[in-house]
MISE-79858 format. One record per residue: residue in one letter; chain; z, x, y of N, C-alpha, C in turn. Coordinates in steps of 0.1 Angstrom, whole numbers, m for minus. Layout:
N
["a", "A", [Z, X, Y], [Z, X, Y], [Z, X, Y]] ...
//
This chain:
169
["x", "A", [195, m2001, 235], [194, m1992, 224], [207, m1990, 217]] ["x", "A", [216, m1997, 220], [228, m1995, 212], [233, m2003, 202]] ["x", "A", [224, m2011, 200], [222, m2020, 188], [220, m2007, 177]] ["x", "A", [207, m1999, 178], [202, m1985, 172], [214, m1975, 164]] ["x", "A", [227, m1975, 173], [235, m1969, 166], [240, m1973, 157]] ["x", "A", [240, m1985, 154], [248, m1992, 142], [243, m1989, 129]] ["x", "A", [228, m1986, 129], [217, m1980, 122], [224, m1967, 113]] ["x", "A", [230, m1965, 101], [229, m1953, 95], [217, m1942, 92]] ["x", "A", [224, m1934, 95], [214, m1919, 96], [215, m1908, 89]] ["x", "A", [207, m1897, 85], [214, m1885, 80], [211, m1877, 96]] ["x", "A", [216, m1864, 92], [209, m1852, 101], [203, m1839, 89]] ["x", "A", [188, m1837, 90], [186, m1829, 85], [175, m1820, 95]] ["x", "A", [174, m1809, 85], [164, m1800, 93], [150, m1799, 86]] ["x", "A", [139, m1804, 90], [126, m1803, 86], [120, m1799, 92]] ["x", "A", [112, m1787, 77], [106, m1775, 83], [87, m1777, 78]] ["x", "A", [81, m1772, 83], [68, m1763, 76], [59, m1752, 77]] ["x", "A", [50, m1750, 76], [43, m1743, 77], [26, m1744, 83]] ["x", "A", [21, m1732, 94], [14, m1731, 94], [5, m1718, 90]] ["x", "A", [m2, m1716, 82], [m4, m1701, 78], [6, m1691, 74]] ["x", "A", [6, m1683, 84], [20, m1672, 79], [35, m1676, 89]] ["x", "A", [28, m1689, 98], [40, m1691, 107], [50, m1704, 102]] ["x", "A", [62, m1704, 105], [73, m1715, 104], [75, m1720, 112]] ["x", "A", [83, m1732, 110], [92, m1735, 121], [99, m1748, 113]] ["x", "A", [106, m1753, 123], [118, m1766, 113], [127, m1769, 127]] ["x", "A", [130, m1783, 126], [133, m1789, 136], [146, m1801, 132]] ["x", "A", [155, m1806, 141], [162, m1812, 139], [156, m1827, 137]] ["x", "A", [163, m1832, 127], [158, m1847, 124], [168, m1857, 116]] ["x", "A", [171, m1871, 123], [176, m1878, 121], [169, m1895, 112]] ["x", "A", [155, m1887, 115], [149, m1902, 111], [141, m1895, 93]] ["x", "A", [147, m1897, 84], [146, m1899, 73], [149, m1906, 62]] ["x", "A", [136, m1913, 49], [149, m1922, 45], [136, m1919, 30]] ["x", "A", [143, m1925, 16], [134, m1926, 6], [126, m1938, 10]] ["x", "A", [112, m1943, 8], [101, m1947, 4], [104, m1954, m7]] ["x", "A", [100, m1947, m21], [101, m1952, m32], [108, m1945, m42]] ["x", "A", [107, m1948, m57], [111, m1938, m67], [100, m1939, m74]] ["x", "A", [93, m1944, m75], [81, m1938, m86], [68, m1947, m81]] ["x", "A", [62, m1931, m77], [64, m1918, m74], [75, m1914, m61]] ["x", "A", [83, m1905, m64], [94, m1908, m50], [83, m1900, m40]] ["x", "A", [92, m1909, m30], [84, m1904, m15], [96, m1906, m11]] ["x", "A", [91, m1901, m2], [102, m1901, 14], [95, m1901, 26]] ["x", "A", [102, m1907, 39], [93, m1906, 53], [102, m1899, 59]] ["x", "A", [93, m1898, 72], [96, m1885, 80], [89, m1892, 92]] ["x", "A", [100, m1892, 109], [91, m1897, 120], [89, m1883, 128]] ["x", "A", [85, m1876, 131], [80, m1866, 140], [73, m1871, 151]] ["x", "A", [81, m1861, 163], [70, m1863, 176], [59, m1858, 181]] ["x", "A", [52, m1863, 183], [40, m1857, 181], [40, m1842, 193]] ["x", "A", [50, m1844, 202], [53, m1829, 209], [56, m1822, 204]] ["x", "A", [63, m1824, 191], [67, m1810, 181], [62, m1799, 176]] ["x", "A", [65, m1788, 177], [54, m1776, 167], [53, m1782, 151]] ["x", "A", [63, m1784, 154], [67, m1791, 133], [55, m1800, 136]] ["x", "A", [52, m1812, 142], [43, m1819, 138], [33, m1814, 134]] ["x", "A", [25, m1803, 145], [11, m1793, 144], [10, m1790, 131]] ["x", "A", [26, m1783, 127], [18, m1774, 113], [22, m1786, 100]] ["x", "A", [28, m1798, 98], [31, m1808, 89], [19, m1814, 90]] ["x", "A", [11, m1814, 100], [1, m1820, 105], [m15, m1813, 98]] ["x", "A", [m13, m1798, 97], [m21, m1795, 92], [m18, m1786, 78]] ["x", "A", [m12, m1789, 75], [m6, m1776, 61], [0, m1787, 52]] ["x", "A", [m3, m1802, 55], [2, m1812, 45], [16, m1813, 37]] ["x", "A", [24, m1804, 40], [35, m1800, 31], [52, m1801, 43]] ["x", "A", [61, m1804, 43], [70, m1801, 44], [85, m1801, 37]] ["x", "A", [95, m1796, 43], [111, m1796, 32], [119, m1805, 42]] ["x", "A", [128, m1807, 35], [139, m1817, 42], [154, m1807, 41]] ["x", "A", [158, m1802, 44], [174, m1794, 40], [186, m1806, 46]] ["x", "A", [188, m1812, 41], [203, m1821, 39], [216, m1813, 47]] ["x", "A", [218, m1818, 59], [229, m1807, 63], [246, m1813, 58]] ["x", "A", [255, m1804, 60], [266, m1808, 56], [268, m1808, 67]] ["x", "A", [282, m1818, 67], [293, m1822, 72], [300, m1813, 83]] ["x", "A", [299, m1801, 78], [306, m1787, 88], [296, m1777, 88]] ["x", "A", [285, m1786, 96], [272, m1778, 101], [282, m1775, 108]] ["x", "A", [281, m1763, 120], [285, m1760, 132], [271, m1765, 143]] ["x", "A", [277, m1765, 152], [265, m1774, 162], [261, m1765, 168]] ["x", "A", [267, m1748, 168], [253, m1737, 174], [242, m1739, 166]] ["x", "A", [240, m1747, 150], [232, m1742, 146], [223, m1753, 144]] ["x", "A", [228, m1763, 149], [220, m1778, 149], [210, m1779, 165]] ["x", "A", [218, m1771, 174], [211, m1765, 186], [201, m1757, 184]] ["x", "A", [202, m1747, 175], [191, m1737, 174], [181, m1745, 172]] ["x", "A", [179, m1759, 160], [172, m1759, 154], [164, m1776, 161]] ["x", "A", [174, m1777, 175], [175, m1794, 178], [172, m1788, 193]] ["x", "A", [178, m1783, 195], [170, m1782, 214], [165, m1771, 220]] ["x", "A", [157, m1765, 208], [147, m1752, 212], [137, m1753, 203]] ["x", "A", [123, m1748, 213], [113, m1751, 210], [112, m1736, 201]] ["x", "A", [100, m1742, 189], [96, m1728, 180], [86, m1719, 189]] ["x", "A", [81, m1729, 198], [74, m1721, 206], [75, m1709, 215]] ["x", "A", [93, m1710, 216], [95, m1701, 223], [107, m1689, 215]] ["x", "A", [108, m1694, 204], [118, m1686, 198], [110, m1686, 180]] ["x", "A", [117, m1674, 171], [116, m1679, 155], [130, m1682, 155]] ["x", "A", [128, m1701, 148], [142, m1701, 148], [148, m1698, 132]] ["x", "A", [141, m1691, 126], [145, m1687, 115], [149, m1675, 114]] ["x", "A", [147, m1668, 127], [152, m1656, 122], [167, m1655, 121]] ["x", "A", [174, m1647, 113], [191, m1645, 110], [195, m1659, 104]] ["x", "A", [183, m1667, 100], [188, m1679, 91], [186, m1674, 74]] ["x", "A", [193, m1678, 67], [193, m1682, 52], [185, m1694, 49]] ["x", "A", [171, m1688, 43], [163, m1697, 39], [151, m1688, 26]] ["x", "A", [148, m1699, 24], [136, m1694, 12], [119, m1702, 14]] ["x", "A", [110, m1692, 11], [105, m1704, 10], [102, m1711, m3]] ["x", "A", [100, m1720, m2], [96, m1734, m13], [82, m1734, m23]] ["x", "A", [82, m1741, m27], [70, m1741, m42], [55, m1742, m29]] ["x", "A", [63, m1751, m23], [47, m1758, m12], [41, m1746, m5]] ["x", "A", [54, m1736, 3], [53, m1726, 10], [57, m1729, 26]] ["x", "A", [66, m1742, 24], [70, m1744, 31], [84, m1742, 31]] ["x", "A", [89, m1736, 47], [102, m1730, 47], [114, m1737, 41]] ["x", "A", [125, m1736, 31], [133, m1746, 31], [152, m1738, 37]] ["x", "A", [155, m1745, 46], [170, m1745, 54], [177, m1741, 43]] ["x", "A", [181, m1728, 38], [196, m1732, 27], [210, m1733, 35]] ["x", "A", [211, m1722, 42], [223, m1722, 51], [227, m1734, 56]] ["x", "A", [242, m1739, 54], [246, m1752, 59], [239, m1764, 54]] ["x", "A", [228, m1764, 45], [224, m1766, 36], [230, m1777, 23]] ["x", "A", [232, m1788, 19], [238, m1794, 5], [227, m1793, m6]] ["x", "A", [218, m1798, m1], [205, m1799, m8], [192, m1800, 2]] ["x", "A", [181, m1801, m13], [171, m1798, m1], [158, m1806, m12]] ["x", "A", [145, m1809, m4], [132, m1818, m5], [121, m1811, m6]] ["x", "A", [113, m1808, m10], [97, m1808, m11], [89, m1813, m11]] ["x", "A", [84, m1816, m3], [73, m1824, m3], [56, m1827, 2]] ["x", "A", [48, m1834, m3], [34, m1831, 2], [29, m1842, 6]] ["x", "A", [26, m1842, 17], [17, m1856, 26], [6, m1862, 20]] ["x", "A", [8, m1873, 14], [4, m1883, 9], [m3, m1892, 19]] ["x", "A", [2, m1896, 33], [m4, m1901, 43], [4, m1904, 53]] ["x", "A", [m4, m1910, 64], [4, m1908, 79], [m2, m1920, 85]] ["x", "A", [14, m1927, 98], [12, m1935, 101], [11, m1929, 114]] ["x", "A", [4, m1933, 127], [4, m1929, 139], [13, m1942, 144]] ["x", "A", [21, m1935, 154], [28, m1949, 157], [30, m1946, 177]] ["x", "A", [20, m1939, 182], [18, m1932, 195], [25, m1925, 203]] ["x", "A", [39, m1919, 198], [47, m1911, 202], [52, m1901, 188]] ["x", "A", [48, m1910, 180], [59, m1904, 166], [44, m1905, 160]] ["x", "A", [45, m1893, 147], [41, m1901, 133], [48, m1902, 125]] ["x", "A", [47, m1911, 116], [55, m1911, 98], [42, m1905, 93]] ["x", "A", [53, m1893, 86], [46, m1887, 74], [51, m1891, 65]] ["x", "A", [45, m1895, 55], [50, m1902, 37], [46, m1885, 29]] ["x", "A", [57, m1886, 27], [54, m1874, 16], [60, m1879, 2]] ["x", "A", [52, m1870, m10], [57, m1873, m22], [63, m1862, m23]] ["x", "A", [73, m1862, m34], [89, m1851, m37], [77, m1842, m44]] ["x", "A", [83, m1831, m45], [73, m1821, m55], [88, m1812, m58]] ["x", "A", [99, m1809, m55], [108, m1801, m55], [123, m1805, m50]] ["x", "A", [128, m1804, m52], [144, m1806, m50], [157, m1800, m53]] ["x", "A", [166, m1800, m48], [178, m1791, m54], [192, m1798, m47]] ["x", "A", [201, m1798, m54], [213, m1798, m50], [219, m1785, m44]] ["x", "A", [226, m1775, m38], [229, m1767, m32], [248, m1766, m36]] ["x", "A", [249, m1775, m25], [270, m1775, m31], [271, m1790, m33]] ["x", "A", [284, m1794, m38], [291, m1808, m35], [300, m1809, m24]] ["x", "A", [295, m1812, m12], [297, m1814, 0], [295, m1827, 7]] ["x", "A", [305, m1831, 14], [294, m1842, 20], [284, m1839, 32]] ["x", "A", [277, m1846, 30], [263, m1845, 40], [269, m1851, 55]] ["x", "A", [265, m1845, 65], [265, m1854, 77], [259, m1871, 84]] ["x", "A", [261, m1873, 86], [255, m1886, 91], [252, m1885, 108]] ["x", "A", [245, m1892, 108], [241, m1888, 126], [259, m1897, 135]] ["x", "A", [258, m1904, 124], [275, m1912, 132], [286, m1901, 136]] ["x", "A", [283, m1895, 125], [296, m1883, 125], [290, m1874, 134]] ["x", "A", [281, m1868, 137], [272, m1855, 144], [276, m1863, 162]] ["x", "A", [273, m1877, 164], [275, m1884, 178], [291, m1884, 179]] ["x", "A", [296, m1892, 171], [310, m1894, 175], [324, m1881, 171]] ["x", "A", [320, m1874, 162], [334, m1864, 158], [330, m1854, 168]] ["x", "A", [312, m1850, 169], [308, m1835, 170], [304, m1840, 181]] ["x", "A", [300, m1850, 185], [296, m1854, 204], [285, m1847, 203]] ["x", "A", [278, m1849, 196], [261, m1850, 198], [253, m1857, 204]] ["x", "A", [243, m1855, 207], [234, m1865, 212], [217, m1862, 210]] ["x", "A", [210, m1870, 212], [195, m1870, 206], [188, m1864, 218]] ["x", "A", [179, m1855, 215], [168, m1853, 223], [160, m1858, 227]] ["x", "A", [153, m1857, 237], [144, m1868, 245], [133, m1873, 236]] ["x", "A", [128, m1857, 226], [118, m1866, 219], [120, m1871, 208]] ["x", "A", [128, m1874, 203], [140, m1879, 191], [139, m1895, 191]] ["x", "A", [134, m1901, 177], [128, m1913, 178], [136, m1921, 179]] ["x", "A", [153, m1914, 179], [167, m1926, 186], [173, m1919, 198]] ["x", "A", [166, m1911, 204], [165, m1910, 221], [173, m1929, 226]] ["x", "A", [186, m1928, 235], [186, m1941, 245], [186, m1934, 255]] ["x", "A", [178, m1934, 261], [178, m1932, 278], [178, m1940, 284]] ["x", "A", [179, m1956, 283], [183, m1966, 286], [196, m1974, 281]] ["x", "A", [195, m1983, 290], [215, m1988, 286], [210, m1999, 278]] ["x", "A", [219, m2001, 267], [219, m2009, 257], [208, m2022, 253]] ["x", "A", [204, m2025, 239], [197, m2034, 236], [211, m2043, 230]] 
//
């Protein structure tokens, strides 16, 4: 799997909605699709709360994290379950056109988007969503998962679609 790191990445936080409930979760696997109509993908695991409600509420946001996230807050949102916490609470956020929550806090910019369609891929899905909403936030740079592993000594969670729990490809 260490081939995988050579791979450029962002880190963002994707959130949505089910009903009157939220949640948003840490995510490294995003990338644009197309430009017209822009889409973007998204791999989610299917253990995630985020999946359940992206899964049925068709909508989620993408928040673009910067550079000098602090990593209490990439924890909150990366290795705790919604299940057991709101991880929005005491966060800065709004919700979105969709009604799905969008991350401002630590925040550069941020995505809206509505599920266009889904790949099952038996552990993960891709959701394709089309953009419906967007914003720039600051001029910052954004993080990369390079910088989140190597400056900030991060590492991916088990269910995290660049999880190595095995020694190198």
């Amino acid at each position: 799997m260490n081939a995988f790191y050579k791979m450029s990445y962002g880190l963002y936080v994707v959130s949505s909605r089910k009903g009157g409930r939220k949640n948003g979760q840490i995510s490294n696997t995003v990338f644009q699709a197309a430009a017209e109509p822009p889409l973007v993908v998204i791999s989610v695991s299917k253990e995630n709360l985020t999946h359940e409600y992206i899964n049925e509420s068709k909508v989620f946001s993408i928040s673009i994290l910067s550079r000098n996230t602090p990593m209490t807050f990439i924890g909150s949102f990366g290795f705790r379950s919604g299940r057991d916490m709101d991880k929005f609470k005491g966060i800065d956020y709004k919700t979105g056109m969709t009604g799905a929550p969008v991350v401002l806090e630590n925040s550069v910019a941020y995505l809206e988007a509505k599920v266009v369609n889904a790949v099952d891929l038996g552990t993960h899905t891709l959701f394709i969503g089309e953009i419906v909403n967007a914003e720039t936030l600051k001029e910052e740079e954004s993080m990369t998962y390079s910088y989140y592993r190597d400056v900030k000594h991060g590492h991916a969670p088990k269910a995290a679609p660049t999880y190595a729990g095995k020694p190198g490809v």
